[in-house]
N, C-alpha and C positions, 0 to 999 in steps of 0.2 A: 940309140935313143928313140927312133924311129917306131922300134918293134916296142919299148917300151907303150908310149901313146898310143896303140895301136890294138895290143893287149891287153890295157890297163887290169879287165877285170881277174885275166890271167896269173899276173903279176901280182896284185895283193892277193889273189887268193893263193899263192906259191908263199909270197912273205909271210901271210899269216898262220901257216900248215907249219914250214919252219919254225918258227916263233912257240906256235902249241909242243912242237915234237922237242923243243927245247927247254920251255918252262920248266919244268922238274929242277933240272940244270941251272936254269938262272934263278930258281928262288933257295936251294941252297947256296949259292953262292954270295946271292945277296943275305946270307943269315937270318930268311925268312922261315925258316924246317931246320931244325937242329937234327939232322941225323948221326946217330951212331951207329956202328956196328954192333954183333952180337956179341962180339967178346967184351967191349966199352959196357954193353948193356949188362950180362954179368958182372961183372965190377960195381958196379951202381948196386946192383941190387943187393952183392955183397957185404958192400961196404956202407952203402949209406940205405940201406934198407926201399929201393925204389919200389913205386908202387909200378906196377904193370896192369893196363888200360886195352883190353882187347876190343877192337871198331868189327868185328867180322860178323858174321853170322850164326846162330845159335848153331845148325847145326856144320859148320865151318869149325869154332871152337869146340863143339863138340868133340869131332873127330882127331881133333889135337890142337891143346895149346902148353904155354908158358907154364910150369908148376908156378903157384900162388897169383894167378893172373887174373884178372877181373873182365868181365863180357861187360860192355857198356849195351844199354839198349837205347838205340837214340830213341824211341819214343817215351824214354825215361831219365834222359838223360843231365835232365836239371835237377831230381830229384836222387840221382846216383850223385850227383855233384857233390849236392848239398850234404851225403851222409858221408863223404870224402872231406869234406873241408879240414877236419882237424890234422888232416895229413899233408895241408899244403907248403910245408916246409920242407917237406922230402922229393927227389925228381920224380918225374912221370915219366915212361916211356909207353910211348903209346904202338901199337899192334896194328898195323894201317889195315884196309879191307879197299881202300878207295882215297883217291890227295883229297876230293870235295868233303869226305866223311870226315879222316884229319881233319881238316882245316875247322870243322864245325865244330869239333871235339875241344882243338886245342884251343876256339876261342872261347866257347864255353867253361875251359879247366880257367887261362887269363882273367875271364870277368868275373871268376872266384877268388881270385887271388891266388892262383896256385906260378909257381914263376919258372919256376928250372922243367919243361915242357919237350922231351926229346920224342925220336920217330926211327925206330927199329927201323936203320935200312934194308930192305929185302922183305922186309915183313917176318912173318913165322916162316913162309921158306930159305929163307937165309937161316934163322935160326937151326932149321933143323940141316942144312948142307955145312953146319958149321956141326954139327954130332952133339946139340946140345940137347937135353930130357925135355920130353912131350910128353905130357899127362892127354889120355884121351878118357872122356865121359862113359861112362857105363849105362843102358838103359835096363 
């Protein structure tokens, strides 16, 4: 107890490094991030027509993404929303780049009314260590 009071500033800042390196972890579990896998994700798009939401970089998606997958540009992206809305009955799986980038994404799809909101775990590189088709851009 000693060493605790003694360190304090050591101590929270060890708890709070823990805490960060665990977050990911604690907000799937609290059912804050609905992730799926990429096979879950295939199935979706299968079957219930899902739209696919790429958060990456122009030339990131460039280089390789999802066949029928949509680049969201966040400095556009209330504007990409809005010509999405009539799709908001179908899931979304979104393409991460970054959890802060998600998170902006997925509240902006929520404040549209869009509801079924999923999160390619692994991103496109799980996608593709699962062998699944990467359309790349042509210039």
């Amino acid at each position: 107890m000693e060493f605790i009071t003694s360190h304090l500033a050591l101590v929270v800042l060890v708890a709070a490094s823990a805490i960060m390196l665990l977050w990911p972890e604690i907000q799937s579990l609290l059912g804050q991030q609905n992730q799926i896998s990429p096979l879950t994700a295939t199935q979706l798009i299968n079957q219930k027509h899902a739209l696919i939401l790429d958060c990456r970089k122009q030339q990131d998606f460039d280089l390789g993404h999802i066949p029928q997958s949509k680049r969201l540009d966040l400095d556009q992206l209330e504007q990409q929303i809005k010509e999405m809305k009539r799709f908001s009955s179908r899931p979304v799986i979104i393409i991460p780049m970054a959890g802060s980038v998600a998170s902006k994404v997925i509240n902006a799809l929520k404040n549209s009314g869009f509801t079924d909101i999923l999160i390619l775990k692994g991103g496109i590189t799980a996608w593709i260590e699962a062998s699944l088709p990467v359309n790349k851009t042509t210039s």
